[in-house]
Backbone of each chain as ProteinMPNN parsed JSONL, in Angstrom:
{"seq_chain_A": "XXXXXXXXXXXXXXXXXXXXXXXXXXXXXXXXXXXXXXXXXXXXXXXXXXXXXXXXXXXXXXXXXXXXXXXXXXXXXXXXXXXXXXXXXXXXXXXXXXXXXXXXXXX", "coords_chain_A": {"N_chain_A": [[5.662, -12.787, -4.473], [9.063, -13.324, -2.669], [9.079, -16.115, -0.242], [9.73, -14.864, 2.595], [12.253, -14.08, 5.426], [11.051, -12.886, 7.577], [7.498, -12.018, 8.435], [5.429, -9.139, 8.727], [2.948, -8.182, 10.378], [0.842, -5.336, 10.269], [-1.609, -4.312, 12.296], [-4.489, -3.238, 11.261], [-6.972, -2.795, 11.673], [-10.386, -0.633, 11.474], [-12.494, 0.728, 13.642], [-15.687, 2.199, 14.518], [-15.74, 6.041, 15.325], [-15.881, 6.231, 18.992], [-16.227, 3.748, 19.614], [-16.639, 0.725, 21.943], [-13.914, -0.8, 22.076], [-11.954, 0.366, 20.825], [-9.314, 1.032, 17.904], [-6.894, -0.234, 16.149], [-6.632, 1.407, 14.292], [-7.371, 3.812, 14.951], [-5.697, 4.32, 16.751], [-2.897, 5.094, 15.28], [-2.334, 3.318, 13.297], [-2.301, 3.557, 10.208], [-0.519, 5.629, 9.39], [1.966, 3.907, 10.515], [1.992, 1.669, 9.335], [2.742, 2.852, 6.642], [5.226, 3.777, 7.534], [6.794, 1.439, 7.828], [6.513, 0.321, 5.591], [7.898, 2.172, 3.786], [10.272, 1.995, 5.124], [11.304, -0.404, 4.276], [11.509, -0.585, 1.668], [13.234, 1.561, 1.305], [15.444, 0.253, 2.617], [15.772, -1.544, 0.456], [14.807, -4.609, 0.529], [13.355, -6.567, -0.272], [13.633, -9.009, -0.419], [13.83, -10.753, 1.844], [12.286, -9.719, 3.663], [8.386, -9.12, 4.21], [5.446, -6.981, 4.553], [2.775, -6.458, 5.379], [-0.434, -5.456, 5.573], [-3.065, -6.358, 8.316], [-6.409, -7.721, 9.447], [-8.206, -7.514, 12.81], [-5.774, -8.01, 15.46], [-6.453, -8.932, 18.14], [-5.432, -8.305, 21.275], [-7.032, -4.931, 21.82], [-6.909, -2.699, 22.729], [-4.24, -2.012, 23.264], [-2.747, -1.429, 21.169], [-1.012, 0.971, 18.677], [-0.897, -2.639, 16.722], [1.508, -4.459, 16.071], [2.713, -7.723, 14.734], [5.367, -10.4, 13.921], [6.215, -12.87, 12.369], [7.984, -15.779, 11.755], [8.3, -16.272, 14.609], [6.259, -15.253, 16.216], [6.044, -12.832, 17.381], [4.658, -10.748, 19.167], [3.984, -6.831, 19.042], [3.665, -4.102, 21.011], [2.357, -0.823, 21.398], [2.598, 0.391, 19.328], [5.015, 2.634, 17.361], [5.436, 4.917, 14.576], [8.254, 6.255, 15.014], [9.397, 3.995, 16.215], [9.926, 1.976, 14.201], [12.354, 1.931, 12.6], [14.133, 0.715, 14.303], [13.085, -1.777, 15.442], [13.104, -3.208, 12.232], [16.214, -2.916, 12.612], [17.377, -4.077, 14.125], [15.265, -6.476, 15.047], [14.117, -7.604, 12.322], [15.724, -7.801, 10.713], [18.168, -8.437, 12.297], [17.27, -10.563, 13.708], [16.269, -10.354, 16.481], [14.674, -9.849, 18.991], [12.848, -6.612, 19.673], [12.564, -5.589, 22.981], [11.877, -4.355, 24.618], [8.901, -3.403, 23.563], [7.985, -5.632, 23.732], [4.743, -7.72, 23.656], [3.058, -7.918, 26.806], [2.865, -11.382, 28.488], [0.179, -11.63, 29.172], [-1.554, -10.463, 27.225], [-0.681, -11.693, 24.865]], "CA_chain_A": [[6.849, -12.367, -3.709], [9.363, -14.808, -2.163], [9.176, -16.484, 1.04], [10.218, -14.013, 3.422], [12.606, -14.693, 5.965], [10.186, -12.502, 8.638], [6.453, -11.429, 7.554], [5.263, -7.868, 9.378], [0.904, -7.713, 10.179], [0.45, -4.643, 11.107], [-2.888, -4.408, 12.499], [-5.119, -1.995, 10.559], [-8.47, -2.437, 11.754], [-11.115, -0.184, 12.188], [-13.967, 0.752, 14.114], [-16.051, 3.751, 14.574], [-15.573, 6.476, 16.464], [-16.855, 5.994, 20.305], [-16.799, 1.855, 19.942], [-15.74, 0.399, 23.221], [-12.602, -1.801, 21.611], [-11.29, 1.564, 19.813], [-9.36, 0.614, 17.204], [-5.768, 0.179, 15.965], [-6.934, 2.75, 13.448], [-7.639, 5.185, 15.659], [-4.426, 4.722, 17.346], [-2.145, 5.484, 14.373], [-1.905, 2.266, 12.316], [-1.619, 3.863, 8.99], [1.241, 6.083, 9.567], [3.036, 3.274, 11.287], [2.008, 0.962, 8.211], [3.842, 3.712, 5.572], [6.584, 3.828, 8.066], [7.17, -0.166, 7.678], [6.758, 0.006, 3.4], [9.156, 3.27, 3.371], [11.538, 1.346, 5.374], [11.24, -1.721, 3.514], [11.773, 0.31, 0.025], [14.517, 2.403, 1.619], [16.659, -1.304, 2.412], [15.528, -3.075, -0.757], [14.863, -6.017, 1.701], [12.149, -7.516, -0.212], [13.787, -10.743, -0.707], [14.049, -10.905, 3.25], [11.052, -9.166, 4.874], [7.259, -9.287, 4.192], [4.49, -6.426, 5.311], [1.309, -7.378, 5.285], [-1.706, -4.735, 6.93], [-4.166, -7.288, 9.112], [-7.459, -7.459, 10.466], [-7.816, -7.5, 14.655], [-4.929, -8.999, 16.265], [-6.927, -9.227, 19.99], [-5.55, -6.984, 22.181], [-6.847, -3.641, 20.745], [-6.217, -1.87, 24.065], [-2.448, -1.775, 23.701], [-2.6, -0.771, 19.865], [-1.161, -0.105, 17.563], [-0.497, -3.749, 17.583], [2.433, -5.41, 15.056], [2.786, -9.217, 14.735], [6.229, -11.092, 13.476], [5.929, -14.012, 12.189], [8.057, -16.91, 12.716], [8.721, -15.924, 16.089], [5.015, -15.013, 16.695], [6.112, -11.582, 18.354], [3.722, -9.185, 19.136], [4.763, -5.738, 19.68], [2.534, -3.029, 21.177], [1.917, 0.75, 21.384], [4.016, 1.089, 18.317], [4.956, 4.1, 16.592], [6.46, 5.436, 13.286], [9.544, 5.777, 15.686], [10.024, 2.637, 16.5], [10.203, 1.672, 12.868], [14.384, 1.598, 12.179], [14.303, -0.188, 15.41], [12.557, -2.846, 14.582], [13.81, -3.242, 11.676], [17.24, -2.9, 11.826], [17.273, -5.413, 15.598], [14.351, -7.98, 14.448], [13.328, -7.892, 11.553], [16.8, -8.114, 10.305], [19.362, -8.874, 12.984], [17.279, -12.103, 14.321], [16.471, -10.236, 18.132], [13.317, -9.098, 19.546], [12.706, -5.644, 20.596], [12.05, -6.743, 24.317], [10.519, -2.78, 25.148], [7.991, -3.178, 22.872], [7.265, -6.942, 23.274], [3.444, -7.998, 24.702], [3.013, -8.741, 28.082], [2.277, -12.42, 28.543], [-1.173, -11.802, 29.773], [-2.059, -9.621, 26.253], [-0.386, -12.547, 24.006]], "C_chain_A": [[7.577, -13.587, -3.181], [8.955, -14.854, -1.135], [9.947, -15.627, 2.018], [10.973, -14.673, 4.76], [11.733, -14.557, 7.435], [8.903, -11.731, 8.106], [6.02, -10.438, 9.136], [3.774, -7.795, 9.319], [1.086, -6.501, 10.985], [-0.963, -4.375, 11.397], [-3.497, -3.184, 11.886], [-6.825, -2.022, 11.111], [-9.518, -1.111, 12.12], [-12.127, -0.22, 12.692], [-14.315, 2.382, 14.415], [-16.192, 4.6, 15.735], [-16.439, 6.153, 17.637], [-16.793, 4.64, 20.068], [-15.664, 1.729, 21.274], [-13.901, -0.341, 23.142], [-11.9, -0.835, 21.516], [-10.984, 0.661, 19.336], [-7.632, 0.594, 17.041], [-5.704, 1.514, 14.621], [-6.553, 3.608, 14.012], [-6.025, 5.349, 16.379], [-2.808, 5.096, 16.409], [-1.658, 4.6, 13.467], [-1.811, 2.315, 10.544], [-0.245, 4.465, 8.837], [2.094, 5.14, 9.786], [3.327, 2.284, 9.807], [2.996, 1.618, 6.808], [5.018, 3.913, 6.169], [7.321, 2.851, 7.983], [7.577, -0.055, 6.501], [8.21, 1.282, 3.686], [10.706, 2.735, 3.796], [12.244, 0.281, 4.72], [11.843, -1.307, 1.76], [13.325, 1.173, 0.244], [15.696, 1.115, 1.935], [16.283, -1.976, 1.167], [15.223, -4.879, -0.173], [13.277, -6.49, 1.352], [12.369, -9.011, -0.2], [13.832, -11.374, 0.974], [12.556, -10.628, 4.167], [9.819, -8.641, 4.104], [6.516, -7.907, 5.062], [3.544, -6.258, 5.004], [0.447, -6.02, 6.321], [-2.806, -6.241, 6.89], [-5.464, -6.826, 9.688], [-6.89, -7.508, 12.086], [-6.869, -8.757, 14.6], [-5.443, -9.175, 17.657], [-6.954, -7.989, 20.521], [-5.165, -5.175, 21.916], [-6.297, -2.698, 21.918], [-4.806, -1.215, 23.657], [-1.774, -1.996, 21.939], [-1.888, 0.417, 20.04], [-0.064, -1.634, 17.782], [0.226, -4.489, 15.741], [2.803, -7.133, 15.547], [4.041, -9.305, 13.92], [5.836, -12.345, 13.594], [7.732, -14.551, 11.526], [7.81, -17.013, 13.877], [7.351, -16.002, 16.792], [4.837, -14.041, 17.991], [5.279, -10.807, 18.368], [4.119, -8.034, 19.743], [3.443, -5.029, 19.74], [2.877, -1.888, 21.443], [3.342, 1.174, 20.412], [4.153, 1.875, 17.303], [5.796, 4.464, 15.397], [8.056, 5.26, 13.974], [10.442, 4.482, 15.754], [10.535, 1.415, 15.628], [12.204, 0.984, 12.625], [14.621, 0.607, 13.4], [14.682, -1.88, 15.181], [13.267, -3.597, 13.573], [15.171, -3.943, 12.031], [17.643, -4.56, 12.888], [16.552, -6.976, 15.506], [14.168, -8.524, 13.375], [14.387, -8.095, 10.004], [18.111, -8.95, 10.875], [18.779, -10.266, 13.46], [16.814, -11.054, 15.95], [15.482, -9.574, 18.061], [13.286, -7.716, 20.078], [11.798, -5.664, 21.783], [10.901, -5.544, 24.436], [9.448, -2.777, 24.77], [7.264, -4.541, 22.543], [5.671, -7.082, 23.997], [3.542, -8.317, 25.554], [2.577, -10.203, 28.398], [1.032, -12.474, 29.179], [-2.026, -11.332, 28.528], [-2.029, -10.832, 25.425], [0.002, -13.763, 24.244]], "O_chain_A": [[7.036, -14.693, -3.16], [8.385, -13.85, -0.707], [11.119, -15.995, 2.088], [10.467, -15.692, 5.231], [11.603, -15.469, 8.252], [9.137, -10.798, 7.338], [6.209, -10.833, 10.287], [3.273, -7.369, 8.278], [1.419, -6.538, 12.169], [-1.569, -4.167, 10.345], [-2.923, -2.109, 12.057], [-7.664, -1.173, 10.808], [-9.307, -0.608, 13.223], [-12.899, -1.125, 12.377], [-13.588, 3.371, 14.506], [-16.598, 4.233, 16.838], [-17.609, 5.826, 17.443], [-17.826, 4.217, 20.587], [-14.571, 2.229, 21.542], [-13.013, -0.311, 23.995], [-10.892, -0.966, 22.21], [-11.5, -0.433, 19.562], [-7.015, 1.372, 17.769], [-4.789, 2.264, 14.282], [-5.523, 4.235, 13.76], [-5.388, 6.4, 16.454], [-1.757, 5.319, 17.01], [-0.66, 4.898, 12.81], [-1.397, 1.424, 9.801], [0.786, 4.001, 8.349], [3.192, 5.357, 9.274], [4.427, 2.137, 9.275], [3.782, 0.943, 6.143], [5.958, 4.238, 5.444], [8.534, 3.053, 8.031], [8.749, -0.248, 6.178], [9.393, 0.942, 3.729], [11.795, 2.885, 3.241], [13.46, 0.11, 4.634], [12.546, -1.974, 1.001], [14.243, 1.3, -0.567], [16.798, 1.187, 1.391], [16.642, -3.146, 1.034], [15.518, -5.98, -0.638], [12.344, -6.708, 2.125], [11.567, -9.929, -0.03], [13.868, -12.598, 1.104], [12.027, -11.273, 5.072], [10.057, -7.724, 3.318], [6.948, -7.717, 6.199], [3.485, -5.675, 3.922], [0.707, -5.752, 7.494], [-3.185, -6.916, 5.933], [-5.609, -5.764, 10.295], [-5.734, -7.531, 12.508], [-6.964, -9.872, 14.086], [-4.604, -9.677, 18.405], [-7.743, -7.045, 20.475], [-4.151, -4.481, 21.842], [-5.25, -2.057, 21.825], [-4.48, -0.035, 23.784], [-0.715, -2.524, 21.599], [-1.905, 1.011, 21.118], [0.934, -1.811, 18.481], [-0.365, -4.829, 14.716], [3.107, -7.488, 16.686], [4.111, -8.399, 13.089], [5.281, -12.885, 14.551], [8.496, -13.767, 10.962], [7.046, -17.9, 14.26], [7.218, -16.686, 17.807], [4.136, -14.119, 18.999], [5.153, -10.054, 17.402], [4.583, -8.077, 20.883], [2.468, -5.149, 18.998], [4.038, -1.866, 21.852], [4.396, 1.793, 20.556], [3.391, 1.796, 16.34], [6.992, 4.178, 15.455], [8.873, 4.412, 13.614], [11.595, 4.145, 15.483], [11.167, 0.404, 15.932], [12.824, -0.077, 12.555], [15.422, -0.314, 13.237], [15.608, -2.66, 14.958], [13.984, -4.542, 13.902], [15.372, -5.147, 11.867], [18.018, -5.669, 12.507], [16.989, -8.101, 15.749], [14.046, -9.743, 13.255], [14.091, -8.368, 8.84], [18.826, -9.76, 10.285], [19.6, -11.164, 13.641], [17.646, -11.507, 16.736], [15.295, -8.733, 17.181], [13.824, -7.666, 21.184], [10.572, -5.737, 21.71], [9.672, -5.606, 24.391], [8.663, -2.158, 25.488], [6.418, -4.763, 21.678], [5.53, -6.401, 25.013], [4.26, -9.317, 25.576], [1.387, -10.077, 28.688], [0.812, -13.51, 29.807], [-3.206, -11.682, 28.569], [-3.14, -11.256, 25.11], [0.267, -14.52, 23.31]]}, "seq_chain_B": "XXXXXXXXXXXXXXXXXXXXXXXXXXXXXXXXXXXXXXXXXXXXXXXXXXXXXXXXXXXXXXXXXXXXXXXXXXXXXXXXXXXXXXXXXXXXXXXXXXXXXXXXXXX", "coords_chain_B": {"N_chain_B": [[-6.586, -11.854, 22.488], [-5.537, -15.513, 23.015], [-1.938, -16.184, 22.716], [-1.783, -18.258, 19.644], [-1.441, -21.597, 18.579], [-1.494, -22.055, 15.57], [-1.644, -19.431, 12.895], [-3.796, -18.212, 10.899], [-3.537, -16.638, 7.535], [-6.2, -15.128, 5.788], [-5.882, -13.725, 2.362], [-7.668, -11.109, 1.834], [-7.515, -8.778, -0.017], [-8.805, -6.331, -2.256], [-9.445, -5.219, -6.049], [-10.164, -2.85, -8.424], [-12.677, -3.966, -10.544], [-11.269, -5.359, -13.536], [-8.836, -4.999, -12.918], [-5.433, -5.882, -13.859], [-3.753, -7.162, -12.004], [-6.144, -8.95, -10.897], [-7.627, -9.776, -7.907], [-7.686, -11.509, -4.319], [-10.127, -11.007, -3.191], [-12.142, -11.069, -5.719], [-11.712, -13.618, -6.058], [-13.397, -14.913, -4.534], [-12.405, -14.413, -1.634], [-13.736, -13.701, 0.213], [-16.265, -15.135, 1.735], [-14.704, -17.215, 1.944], [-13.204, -16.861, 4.192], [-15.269, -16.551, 6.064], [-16.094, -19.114, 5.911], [-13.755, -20.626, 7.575], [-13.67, -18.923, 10.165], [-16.218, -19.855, 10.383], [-15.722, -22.267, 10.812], [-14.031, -22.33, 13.237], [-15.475, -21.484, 15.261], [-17.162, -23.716, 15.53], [-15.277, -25.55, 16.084], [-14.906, -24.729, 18.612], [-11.885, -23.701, 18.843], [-10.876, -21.315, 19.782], [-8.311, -21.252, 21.423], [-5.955, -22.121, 19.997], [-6.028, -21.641, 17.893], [-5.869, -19.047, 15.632], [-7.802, -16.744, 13.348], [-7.216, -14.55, 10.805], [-8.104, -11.515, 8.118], [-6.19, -10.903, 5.641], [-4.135, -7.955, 3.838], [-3.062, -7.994, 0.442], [-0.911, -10.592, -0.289], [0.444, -11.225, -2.3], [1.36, -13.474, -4.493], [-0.928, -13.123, -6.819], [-2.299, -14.301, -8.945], [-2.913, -17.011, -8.155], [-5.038, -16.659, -6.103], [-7.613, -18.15, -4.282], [-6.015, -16.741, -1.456], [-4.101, -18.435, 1.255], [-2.297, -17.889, 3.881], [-0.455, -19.397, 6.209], [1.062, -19.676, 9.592], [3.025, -20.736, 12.709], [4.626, -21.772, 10.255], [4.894, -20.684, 7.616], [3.411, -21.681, 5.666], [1.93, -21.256, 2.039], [-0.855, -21.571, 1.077], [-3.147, -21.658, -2.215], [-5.333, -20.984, -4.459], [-7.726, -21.738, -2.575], [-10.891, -22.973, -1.162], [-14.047, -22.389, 0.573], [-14.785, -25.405, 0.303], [-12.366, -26.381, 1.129], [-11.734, -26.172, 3.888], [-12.416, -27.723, 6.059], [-10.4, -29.89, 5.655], [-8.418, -28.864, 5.541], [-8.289, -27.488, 8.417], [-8.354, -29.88, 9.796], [-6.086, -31.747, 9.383], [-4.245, -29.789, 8.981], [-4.151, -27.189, 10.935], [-4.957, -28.267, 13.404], [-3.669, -31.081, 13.332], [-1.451, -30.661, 12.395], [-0.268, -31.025, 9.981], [1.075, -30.285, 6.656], [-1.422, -29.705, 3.877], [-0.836, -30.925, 1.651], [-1.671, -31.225, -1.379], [-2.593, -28.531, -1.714], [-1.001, -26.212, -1.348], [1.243, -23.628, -2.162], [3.586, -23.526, -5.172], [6.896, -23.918, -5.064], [8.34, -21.755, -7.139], [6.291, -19.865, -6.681], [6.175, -19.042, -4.144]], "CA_chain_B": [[-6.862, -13.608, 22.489], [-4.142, -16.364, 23.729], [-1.254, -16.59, 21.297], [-2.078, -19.256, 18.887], [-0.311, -22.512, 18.313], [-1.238, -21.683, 14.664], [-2.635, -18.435, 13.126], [-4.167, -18.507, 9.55], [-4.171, -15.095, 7.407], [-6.874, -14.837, 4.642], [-5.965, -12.873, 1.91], [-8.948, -10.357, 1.193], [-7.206, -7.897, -0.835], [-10.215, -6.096, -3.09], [-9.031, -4.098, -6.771], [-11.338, -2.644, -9.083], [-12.777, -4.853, -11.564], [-10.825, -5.198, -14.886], [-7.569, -4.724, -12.703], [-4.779, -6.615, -14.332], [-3.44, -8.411, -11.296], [-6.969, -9.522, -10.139], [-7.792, -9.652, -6.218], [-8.165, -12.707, -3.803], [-11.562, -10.471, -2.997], [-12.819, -11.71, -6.526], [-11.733, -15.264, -6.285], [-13.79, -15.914, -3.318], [-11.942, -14.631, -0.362], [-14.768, -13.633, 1.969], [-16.869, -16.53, 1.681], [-13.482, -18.517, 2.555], [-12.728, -16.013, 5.36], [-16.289, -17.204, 6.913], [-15.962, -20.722, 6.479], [-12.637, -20.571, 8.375], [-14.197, -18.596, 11.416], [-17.384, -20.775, 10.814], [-15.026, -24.188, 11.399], [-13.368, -22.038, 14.063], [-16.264, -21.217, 16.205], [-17.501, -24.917, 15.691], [-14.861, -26.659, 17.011], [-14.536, -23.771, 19.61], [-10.723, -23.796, 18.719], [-9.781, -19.959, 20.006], [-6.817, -21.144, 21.96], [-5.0, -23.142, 19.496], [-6.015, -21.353, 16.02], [-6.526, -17.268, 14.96], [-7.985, -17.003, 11.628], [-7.355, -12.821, 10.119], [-8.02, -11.292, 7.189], [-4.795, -9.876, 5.257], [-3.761, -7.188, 2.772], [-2.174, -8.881, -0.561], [0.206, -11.476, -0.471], [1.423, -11.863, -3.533], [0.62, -14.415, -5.606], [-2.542, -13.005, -6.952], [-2.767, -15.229, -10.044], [-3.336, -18.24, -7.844], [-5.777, -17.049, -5.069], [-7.4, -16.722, -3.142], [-4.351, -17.406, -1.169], [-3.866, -18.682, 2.656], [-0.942, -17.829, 4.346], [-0.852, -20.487, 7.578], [2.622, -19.457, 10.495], [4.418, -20.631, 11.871], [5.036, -22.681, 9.197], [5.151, -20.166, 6.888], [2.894, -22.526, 4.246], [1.129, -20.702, 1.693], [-2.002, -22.478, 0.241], [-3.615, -20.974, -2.873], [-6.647, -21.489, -4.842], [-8.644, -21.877, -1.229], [-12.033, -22.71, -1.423], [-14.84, -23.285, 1.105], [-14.7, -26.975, 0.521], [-11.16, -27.203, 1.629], [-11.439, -25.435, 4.844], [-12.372, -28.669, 7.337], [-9.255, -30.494, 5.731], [-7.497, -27.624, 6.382], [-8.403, -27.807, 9.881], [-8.381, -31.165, 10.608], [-4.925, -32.311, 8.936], [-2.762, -28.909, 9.56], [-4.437, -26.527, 11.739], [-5.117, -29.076, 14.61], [-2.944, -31.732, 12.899], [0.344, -30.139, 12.309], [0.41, -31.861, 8.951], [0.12, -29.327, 5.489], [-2.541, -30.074, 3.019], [0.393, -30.641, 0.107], [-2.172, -30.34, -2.606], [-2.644, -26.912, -2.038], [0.946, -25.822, -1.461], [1.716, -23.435, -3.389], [4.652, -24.439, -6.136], [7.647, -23.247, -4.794], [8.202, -20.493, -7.838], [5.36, -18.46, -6.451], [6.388, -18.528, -2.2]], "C_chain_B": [[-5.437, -14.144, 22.663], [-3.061, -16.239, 22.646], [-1.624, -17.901, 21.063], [-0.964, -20.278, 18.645], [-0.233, -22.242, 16.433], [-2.382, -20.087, 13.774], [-2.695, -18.157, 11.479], [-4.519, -16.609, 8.897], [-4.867, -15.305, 5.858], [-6.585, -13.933, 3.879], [-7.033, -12.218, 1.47], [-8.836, -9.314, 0.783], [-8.237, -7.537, -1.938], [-9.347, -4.844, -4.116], [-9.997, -3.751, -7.362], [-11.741, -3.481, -9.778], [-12.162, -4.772, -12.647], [-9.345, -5.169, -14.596], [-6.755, -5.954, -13.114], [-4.548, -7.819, -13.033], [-4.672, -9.37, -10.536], [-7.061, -9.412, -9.051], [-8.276, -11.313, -5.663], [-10.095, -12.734, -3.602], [-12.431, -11.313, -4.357], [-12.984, -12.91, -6.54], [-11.984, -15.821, -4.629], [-13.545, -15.77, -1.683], [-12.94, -14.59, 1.012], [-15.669, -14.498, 2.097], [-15.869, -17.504, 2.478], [-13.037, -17.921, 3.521], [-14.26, -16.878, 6.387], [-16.475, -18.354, 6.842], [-15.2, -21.287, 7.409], [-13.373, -20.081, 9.305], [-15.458, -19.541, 11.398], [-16.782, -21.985, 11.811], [-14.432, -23.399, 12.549], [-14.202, -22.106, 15.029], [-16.748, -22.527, 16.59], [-16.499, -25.749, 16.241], [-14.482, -25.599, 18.281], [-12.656, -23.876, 19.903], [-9.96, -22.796, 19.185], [-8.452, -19.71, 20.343], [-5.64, -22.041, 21.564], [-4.972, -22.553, 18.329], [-6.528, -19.686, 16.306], [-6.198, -17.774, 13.52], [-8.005, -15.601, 11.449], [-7.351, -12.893, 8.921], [-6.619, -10.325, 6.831], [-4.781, -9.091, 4.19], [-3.361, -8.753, 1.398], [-0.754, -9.646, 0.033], [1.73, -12.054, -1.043], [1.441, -12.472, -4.737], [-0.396, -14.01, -6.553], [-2.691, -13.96, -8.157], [-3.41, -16.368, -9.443], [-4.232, -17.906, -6.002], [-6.996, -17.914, -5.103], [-6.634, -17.607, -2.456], [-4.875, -17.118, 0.452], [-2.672, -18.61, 2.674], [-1.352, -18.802, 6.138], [1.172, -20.386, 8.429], [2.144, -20.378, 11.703], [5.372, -21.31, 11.259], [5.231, -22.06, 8.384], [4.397, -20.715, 5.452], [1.816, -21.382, 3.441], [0.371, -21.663, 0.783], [-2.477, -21.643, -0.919], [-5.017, -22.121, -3.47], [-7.816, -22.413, -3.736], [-10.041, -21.931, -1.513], [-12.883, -22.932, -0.134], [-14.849, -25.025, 1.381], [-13.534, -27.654, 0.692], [-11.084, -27.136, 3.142], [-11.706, -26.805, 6.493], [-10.703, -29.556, 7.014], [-8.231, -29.601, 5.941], [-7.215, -27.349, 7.884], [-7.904, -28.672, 10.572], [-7.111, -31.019, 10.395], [-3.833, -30.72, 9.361], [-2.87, -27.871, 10.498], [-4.371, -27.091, 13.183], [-4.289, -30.298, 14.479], [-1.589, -31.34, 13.218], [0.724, -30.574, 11.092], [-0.134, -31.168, 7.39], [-0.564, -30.25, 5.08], [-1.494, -29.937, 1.336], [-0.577, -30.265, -1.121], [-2.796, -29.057, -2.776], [-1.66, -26.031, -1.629], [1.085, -25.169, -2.188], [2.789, -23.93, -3.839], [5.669, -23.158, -5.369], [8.637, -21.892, -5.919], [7.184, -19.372, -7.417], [5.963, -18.122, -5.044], [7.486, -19.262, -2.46]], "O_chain_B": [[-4.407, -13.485, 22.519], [-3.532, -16.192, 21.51], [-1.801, -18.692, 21.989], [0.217, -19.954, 18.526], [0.881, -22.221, 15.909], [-3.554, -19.842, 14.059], [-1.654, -17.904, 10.873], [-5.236, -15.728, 9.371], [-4.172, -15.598, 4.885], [-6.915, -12.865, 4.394], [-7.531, -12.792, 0.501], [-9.783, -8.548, 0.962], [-8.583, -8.503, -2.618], [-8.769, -3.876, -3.622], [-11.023, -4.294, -6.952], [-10.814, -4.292, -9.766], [-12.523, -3.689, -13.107], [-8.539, -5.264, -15.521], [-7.22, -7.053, -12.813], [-4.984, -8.97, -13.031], [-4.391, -10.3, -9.78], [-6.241, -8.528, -8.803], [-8.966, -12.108, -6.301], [-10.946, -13.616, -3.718], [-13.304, -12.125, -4.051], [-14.029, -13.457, -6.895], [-11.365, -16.569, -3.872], [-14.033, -16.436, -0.77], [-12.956, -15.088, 2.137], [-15.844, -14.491, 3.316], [-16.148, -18.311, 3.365], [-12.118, -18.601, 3.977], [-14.057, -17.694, 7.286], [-17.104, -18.847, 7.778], [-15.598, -22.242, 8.076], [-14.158, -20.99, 9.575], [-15.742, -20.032, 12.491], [-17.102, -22.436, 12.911], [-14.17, -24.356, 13.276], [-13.814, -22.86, 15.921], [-16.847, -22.74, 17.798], [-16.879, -26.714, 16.905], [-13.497, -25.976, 18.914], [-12.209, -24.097, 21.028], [-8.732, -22.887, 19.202], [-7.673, -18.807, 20.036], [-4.745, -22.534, 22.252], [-4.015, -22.791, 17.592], [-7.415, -19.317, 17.076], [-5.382, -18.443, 12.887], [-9.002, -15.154, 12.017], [-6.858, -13.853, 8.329], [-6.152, -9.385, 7.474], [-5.547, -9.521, 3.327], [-3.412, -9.978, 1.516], [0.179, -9.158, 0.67], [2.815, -12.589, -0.819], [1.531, -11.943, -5.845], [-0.722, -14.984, -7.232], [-3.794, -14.483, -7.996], [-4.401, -16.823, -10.015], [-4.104, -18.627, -5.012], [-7.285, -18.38, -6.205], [-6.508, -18.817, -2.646], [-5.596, -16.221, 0.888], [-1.918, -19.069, 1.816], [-2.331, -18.711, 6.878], [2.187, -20.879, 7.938], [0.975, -20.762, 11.719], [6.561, -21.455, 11.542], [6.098, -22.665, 7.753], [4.712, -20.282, 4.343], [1.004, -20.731, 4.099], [0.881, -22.385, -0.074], [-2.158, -20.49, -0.632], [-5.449, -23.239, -3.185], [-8.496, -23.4, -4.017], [-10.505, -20.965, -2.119], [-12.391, -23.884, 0.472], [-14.908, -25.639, 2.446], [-13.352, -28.865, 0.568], [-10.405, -27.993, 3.708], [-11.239, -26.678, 7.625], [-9.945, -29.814, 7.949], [-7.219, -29.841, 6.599], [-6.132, -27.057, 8.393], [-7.233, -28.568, 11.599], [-6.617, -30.151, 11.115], [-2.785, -30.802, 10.001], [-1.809, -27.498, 10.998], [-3.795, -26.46, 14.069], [-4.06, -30.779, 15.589], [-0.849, -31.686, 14.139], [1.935, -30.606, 10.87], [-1.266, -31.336, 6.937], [-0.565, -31.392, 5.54], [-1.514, -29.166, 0.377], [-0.399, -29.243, -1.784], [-3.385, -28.626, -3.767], [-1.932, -24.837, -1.757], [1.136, -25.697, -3.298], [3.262, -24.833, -3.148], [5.393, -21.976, -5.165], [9.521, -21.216, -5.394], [7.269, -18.195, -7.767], [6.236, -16.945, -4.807], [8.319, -19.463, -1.576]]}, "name": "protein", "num_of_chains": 2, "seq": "XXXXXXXXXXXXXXXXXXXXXXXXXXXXXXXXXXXXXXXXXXXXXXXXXXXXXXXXXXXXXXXXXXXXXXXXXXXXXXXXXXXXXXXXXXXXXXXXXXXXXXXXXXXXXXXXXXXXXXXXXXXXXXXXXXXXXXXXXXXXXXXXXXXXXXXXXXXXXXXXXXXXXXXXXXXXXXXXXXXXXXXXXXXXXXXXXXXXXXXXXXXXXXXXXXXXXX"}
């Protein structure tokens, strides 16, 4: 693929039910992951934007947990919704979605 | 964990055997996923380096493939016995490892 201008981890890890971490699994990180590709397929914006599923990003708490890269944004408790957002604001326009950025104590 | 000054993603993409595009999984990746957290834990680096495992990349002809932000450098054909110069020179350095660069036709 080329060099992307922004690459997308969404965190996929799991763990099994009852573990103390939970998991970004458990918190809906597949759906959110087919909500990223569908978007990504629906703009043709492969020559631009990268999505990548990841092992643990840290703070599983405040899953599901998306990473941007250059920037090294982490977004948390993020949902199929928040998808076009994303997108159309960061992951295209250049601008962070602030609502959904980590708290500087998480990242 | 802290955000990272740099944060390394292993590709460990796994296909069946016989699959045309191959997998980083075959050429080594989890072996080179634990040398990376090995050298990580040894220089107790947590708050300067994250090392994850990632979905596919891309490349697959030339893994197993490192992706290293936010530099955006992708390394390929990664082995175990690159993973301290990897460290030393661009992880804790700041300075790539050009002979494993990929060629700018693949990234």
């Amino acid at each position: 693929m080329p060099r992307p201008t922004r690459h997308v981890f969404v965190c996929s890890q799991q763990r099994p039910p009852g573990h103390p971490r939970g998991s970004c699994a458990a918190k809906g990180a597949s759906p959110l992951l087919q909500a990223f590709w569908a978007e990504l397929q629906k703009r043709n914006a492969y020559d631009q934007v990268a999505i990548t599923y990841s092992g643990c990003l840290g703070p599983c708490d405040g899953g599901a947990n998306v990473l941007v890269y250059p920037e090294g944004v982490l977004y948390q408790r993020v949902t199929p919704d928040d998808v076009v957002e994303v997108f159309e604001k960061h992951l295209l326009g250049g601008e962070p979605v602030t609502r959904l950025v980590a708290a500087p104590t998480e990242w």
